[in-house]
Every structure is written in C-alpha cells, then in structure tokens.
C-alpha positions in Angstrom: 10.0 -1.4 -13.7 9.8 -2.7 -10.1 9.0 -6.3 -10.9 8.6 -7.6 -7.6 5.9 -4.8 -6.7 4.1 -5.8 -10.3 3.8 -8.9 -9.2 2.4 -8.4 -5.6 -0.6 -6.6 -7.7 -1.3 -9.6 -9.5 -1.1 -11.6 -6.0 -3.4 -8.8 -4.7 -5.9 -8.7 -7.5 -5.9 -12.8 -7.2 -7.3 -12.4 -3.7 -9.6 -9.7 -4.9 -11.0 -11.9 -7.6 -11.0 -15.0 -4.7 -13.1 -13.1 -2.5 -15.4 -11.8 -5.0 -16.3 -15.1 -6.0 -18.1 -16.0 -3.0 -20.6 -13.1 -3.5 -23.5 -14.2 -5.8 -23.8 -11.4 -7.8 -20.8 -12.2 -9.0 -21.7 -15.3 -10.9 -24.6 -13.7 -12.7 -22.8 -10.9 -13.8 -20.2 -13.4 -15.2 -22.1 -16.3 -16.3 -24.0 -13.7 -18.2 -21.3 -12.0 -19.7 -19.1 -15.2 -20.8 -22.1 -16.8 -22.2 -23.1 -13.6 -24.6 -19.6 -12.8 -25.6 -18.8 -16.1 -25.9 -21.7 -16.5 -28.3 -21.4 -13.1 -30.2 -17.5 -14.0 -31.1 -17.9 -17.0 -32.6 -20.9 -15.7 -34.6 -19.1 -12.9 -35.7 -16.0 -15.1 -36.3 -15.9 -14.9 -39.8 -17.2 -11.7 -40.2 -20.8 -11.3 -40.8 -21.6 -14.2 -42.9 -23.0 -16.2 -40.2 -25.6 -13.3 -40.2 -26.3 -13.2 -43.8 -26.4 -16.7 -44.0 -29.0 -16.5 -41.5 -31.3 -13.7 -43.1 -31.4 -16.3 -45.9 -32.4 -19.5 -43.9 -35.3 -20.7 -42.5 -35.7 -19.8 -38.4 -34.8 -23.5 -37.4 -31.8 -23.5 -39.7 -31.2 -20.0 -37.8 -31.5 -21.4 -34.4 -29.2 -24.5 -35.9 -26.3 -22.2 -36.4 -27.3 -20.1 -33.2 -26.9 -23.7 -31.4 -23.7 -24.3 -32.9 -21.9 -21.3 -32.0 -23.0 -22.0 -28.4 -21.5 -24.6 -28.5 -18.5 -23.4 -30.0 -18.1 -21.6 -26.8 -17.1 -24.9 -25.1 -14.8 -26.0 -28.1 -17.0 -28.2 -29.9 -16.1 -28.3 -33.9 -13.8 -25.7 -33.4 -10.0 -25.8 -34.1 -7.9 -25.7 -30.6 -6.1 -22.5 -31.5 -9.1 -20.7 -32.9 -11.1 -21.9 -30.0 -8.3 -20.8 -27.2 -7.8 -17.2 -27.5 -12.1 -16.9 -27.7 -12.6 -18.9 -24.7 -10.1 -17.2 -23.2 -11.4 -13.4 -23.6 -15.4 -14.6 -22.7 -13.3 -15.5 -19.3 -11.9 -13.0 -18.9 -14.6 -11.0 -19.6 -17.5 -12.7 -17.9 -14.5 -12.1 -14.9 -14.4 -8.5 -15.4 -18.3 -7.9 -15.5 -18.6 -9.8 -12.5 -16.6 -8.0 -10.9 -18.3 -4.6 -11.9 -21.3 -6.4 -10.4 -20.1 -7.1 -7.5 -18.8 -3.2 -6.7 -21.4 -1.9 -8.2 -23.3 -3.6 -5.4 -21.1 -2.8 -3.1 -21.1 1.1 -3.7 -24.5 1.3 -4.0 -25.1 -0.5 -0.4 -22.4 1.3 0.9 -23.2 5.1 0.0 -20.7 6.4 2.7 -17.6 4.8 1.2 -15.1 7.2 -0.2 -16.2 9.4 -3.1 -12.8 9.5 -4.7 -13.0 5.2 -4.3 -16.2 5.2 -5.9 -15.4 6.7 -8.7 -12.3 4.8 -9.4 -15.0 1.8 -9.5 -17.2 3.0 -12.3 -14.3 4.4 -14.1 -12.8 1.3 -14.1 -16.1 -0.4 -14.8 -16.5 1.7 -18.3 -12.4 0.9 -19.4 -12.9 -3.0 -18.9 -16.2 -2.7 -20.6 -15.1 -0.8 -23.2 -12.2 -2.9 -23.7 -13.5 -6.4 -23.1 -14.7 -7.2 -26.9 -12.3 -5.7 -29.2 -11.7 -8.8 -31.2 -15.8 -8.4 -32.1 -14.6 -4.9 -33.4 -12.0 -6.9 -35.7 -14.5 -9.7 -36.9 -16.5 -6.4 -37.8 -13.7 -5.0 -40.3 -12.4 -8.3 -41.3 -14.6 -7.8 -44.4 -13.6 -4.6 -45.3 -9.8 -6.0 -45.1 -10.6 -8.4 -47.4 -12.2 -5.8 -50.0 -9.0 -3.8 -50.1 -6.4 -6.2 -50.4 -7.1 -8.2 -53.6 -4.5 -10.6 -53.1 -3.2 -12.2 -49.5 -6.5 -10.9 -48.1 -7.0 -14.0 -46.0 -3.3 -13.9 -44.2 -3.9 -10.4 -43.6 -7.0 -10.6 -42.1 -5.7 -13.5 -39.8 -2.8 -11.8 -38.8 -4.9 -8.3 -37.7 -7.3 -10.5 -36.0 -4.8 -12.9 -34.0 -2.6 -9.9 -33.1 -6.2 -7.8 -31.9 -7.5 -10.4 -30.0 -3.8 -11.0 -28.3 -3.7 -7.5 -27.3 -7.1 -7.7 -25.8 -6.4 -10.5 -23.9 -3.8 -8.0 -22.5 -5.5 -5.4 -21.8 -8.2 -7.5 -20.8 -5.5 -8.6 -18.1 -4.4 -5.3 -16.7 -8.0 -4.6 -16.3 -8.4 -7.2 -14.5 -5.7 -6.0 -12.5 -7.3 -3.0 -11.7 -10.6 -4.0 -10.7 -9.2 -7.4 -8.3 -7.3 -4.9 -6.7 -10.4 -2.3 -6.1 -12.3 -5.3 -5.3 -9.9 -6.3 -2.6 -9.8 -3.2 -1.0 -13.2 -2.7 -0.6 -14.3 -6.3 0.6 -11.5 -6.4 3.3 -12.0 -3.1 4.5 -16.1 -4.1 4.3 -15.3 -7.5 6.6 -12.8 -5.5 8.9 -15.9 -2.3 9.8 -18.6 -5.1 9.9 -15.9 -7.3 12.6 -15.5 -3.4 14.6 -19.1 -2.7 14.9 -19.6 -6.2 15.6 -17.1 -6.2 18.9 -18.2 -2.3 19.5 -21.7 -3.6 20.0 -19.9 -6.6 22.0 -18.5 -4.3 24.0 -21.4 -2.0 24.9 -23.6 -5.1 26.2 -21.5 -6.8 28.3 
C-alpha cells in the first residue's frame, strides 16, 4: 500500500471538510445529526431498558431521563471511556451528514455537473448513512446476547459492543474520506468556473 498517496487523501479530504464548513447548510445538517445520534446512543446504551423504563414512568420522569441522555452527549455522568467512543461517532457522523448536505446542495444547484460525479455523491451519501450508526444496531442485540449466554453475558456483550463501535468509527473514517474528497473536488472546481465567468465577463466589458 502506497502510504504516502493514503495519506495525501486524508490531507485532501481535510481541505474538503475545511471548505465545507464555511457553507451553512453544512452546520444544520451536522448539528442535526450529532445532536440525534448523540441522543439515540446513549438511550439505547444499555439496550432498551431506558425505553421500558420509560413506558413505565410518568412523562416528566420520561423527559428526566430524555434530559439526561442529552446531556450525556456532552459527558455529563458518563464514564470517560464509555463517553469517548459515543462522542466520537455523533462527530463523525454529524460530519458526514453535513457533508451530504452540502453536495446534495451543490448537485442540485448545479444540474450540469457531471453525471458520473453526481452519482458518486449520493452513492456515497447512502454508504456513510448506512454506516454511520452501527453501534445503535449493537445496543439493539445486546439483549438478545445476554439471553444466550447464561454465564459471562455481560463481558461478552461489552466486548461485541466496544469492538462494533471501534469498527464503525473506522468505517466511519474512510467514509469520511470519501465524501471530503468529493466535497473538495466539487467546491474548488465550483470557486475556479465562478472566478472564469467572472474575468470572462471582465473581459467582454472592458
């Protein structure tokens, strides 16, 4: 594996991600998304007894534990290393949508950009959507771990969900790749059309 040209993605997607930032859309896509996943992971952090609990309590005590897992988002009550790898995917996700957002936007304002481009966006899009939330998928079947093994249920069902949610940081990651790079592409080669119509027209009035 070329290491050097792996890294020159990364630097690539870097920029992408840089220069989507300054585009609005791409702060409500991700303040959006890191907020909800944030909020749905640690609900569903121990499976779904938050949920039960909840179907048993009254709707203030429900909103208590609603408020509580918000704020679990941010670390509060929360051990460091269960907090981390949480906090870390709702970044990296809230990253990700944002950046759908933001070529989303961008091929729908700009409906004579390349076909075969385009569809690399949305394609894209659907892989680091699909992929963004896996460790909600493992709070899911946490339960139904525990029900088979009788014994050592617990260990087992904390080392499926820390290795899960360490793979989708990854794959969150090379996502993320992906779509910086796409988004790099497409912003530099908007700025550089915009600057050649821009000294075209220059051009034609002086």
């Amino acid at each position: 594996m070329n290491w050097r040209k792996w890294l020159d993605e990364f630097v690539l997607a870097g920029k992408g991600i840089l220069l989507a930032t300054r585009k609005k859309r791409f702060w409500y896509g991700f303040s959006l998304a890191f907020l909800f996943f944030g909020l749905l992971m640690n609900l569903l952090a121990g499976g779904l007894s938050k949920f039960e609990l909840m179907a048993t309590l009254s709707f203030m005590d429900s909103l208590k534990i609603i408020g509580d897992s918000f704020l679990g988002i941010f670390g509060f009550h929360q051990p460091f290393l269960d907090w981390l790898p949480i906090f870390a995917i709702s970044i990296l996700q809230g990253t990700l949508i944002g950046l759908i957002v933001v070529l989303w936007d961008k091929k729908r304002n700009n409906s004579k950009n390349s076909e075969n481009l385009g569809s690399i966006g949305i394609i894209t899009g659907l892989i680091a959507l699909g992929a963004g939330c896996p460790t909600c998928g493992t709070t899911l079947i946490a339960p139904l771990i525990g029900a088979i093994f009788s014994s050592g249920s617990l260990a087992i069902t904390g080392t499926v969900s820390t290795i899960i949610t360490w793979v989708a940081i990854i794959v969150a990651i090379l996502s993320l790749k992906r779509l910086g790079e796409e988004t790099y592409v497409i912003i530099i080669n908007e700025e550089y059309l915009a600057k050649k119509a821009k000294k075209e027209s220059c051009e034609k009035h002086s």
